[in-house]
N, C-alpha and C positions, 0 to 999 in steps of 0.2 A: 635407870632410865631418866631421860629429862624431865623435867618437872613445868618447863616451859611450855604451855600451849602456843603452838606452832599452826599459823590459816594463812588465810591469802585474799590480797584484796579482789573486788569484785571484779575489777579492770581487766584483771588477766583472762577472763571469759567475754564480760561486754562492756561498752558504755555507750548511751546510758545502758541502765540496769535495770531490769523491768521486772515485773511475775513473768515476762515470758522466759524468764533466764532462773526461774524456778529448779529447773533440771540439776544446773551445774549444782546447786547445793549437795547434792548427794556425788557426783562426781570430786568435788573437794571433800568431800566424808574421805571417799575410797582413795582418793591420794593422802591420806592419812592425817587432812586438817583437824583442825579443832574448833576454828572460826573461823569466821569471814569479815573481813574490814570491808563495808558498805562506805562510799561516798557518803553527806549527807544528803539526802533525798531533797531536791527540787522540788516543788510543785507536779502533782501528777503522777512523778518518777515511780512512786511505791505507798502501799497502805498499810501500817504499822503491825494491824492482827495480825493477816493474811500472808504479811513477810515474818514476823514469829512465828507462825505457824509452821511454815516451810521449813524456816531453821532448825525446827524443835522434831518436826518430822526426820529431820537428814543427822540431829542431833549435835547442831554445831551453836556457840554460840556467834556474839559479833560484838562487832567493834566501829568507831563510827571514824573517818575521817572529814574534816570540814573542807569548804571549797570557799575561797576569797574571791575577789576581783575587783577594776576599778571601784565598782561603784560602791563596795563593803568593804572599807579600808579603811583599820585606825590608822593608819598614818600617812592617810591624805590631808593636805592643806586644805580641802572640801569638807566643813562641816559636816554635810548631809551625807556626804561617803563615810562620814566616821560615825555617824551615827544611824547609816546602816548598817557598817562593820557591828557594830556593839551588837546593836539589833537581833543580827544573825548570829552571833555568838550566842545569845539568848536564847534564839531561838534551838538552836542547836542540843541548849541544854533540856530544853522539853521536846523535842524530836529523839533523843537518846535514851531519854525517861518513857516514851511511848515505848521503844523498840527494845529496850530492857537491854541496851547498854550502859558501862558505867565508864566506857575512858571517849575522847573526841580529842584527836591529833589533828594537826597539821599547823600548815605557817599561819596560828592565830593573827598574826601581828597585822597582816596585809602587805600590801606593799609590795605586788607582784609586780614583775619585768616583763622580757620581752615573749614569755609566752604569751602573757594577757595584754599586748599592746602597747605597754609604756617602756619605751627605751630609757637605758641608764643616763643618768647626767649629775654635776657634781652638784655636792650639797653643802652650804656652809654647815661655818660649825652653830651658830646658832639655830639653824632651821632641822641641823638635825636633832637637837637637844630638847627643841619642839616639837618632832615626830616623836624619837624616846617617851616624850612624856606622855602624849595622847597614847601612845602605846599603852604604855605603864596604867595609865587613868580605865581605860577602857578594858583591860585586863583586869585588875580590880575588880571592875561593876559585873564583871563574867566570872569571874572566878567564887563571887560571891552567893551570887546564882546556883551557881556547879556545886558549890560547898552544902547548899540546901537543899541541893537535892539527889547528894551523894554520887556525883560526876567529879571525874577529874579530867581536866585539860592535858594535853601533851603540846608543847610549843617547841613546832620541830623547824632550826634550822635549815634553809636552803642555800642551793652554792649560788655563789655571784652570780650566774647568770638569769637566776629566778626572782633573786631580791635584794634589796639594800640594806633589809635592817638586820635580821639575824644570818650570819653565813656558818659560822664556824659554833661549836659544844660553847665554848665559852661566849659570845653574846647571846644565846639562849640562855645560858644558868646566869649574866647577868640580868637577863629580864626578871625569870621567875624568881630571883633573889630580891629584885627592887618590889615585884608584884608579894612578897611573902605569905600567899594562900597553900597553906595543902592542897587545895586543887586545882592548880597549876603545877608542874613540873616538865620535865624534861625530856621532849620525844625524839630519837637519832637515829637514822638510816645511814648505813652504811655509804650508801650510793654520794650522798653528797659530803660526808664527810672524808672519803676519800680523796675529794678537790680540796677540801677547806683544814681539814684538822692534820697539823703534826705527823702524829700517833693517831690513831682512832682506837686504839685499846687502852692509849694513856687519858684519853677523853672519857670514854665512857667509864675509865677507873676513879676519873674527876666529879663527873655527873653523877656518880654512888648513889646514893637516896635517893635523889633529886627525879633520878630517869623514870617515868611512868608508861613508857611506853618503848616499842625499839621495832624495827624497819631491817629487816637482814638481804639485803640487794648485793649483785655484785660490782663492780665499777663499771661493766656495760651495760647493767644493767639486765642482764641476763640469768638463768638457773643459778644458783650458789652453789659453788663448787667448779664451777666454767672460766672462771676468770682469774684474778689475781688478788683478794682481797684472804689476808692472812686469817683465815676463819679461825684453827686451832688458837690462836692469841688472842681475837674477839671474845672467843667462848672463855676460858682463861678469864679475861676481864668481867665477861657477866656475871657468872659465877664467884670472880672476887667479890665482885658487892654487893652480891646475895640479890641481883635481881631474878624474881621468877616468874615476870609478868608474861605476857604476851607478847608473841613476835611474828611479826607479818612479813611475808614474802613477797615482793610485788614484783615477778620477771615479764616487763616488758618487750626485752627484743625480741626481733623475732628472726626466726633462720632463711627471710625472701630477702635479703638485705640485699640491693643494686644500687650502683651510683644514680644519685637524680634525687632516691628516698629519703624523707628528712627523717629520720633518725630520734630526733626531740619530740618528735610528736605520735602520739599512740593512735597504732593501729592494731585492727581487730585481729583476733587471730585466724588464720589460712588452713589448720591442721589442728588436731586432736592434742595436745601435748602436756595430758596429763601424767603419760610414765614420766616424763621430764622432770615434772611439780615434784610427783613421789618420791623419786632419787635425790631431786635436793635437798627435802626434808627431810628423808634419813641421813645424808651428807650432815647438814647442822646440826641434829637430835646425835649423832653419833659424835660429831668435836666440843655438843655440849656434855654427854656421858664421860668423855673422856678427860676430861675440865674436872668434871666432879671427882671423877676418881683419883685426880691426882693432886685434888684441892686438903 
């Protein structure tokens, strides 16, 4: 059997995420999760006890992903965005210490595109060697944080149309190489590295150690197993490099898809479509069994 706990982020039921969405926890129980990758909670959104509670009741644990934007950005030119970026990285790290997680993925860096507003434009080479660095700097001060209170970062690359600073495995493991904390390391979803990486089995063969977290999407974004993304060769490579962490599902599309619909942007779901979740997870749990056995 795999050894990989296998959940699914909260998105795939609601967002935001409330105690009114208490239910699904036990719904992701019976499709066979393990955890739940929570956003991290906004103001309001949720109460730390009251959501461990829930979790401990349905027996799942969790996982935290963070949320950027203009205005929390290391690698804004705006002082005050970078030193809300840091801010919330901090804070992040005692928001995941309440909720009794111990990993926070996402595109730490900042530096979101055209979903959060800011369209692509070209960047010298000096000014980007200035964002790297605020990167770099501001990573550090979080990382060091995380380190004390036994968190680890996941800094997961997105494709070019989300950001300019990490797209591809390799300028991620080049951050977290220049950041050199244990907690920092390397978080990869399938989904974009499908745009951006080579190989995605020879990347995540690259990111070995390094990877603390992993994201198993398909290239629509859809159930795993629906698409085209060579899952028996992913597995294959996880298994090469002995990772046995956690791996979150996150299938967004959904099956009302008409012309007009934009596609990029999530919407709720229309239908019940938890036997779906269930078969994919045994789809991956079975190409990672069969990884092992012939590892």
């Amino acid at each position: 059997m795999s050894t990989n706990p296998i959940g699914i982020i909260s998105m795939f039921y609601a967002r935001p995420f409330g105690r009114a969405h208490f239910g699904t926890f036990a719904r992701a129980r019976d499709a066979g999760m393990k955890f739940v990758e929570l956003l991290v909670p906004e103001p309001g959104e949720l109460e730390p006890a009251e959501t461990k509670a829930a979790l401990k009741d349905a027996g799942l644990g969790v996982v935290f992903a963070a949320r950027v934007n203009l205005q929390r950005d290391l690698a804004s030119p705006d002082e005050a965005a970078r030193k809300a970026g840091l801010d919330y990285l901090l804070g992040c790290v005692d928001t995941a210490k309440a909720y009794g997680a111990t990993i926070v993925g996402g595109p730490l860096y900042g530096a979101p595109l055209v979903f959060a507003g800011r369209p692509p434009a070209p960047v010298d080479a000096a000014m980007r060697e200035r964002r790297i660095g605020w990167v770099v700097d501001g990573l550090k001060k979080a990382a060091k944080r995380a380190a004390d209170n036994g968190i680890v970062f996941g800094l997961e690359p997105l494709n070019r149309f989300e950001t300019d600073i990490a797209n591809t495995t390799d300028h991620a493991l080049a951050l977290v190489d220049a950041v050199g904390s244990p907690a920092l390391g390397a978080m990869l979803d399938t989904f974009h590295m499908n745009m951006e990486d080579r190989d995605i089995a020879a990347a995540i063969r690259k990111a070995g150690k390094r990877m603390v977290h992993f994201q198993a999407n398909e290239n629509h974004r859809g159930f795993v197993g629906d698409g085209h993304i060579d899952w028996p060769a992913v597995a294959r490579a996880i298994v090469a490099v002995g990772y046995d962490g956690p791996i979150t599902l996150e299938p967004f599309r959904r099956d009302d898809v008409a012309p007009g619909i934009c596609v990029a942007q999530w919407r709720a779901p229309h239908r019940n479509e938890d036997r779906e979740l269930a078969a994919s997870r045994a789809f991956l749990e079975a190409a990672l069994d069969s990884a092992r056995r012939a590892a």
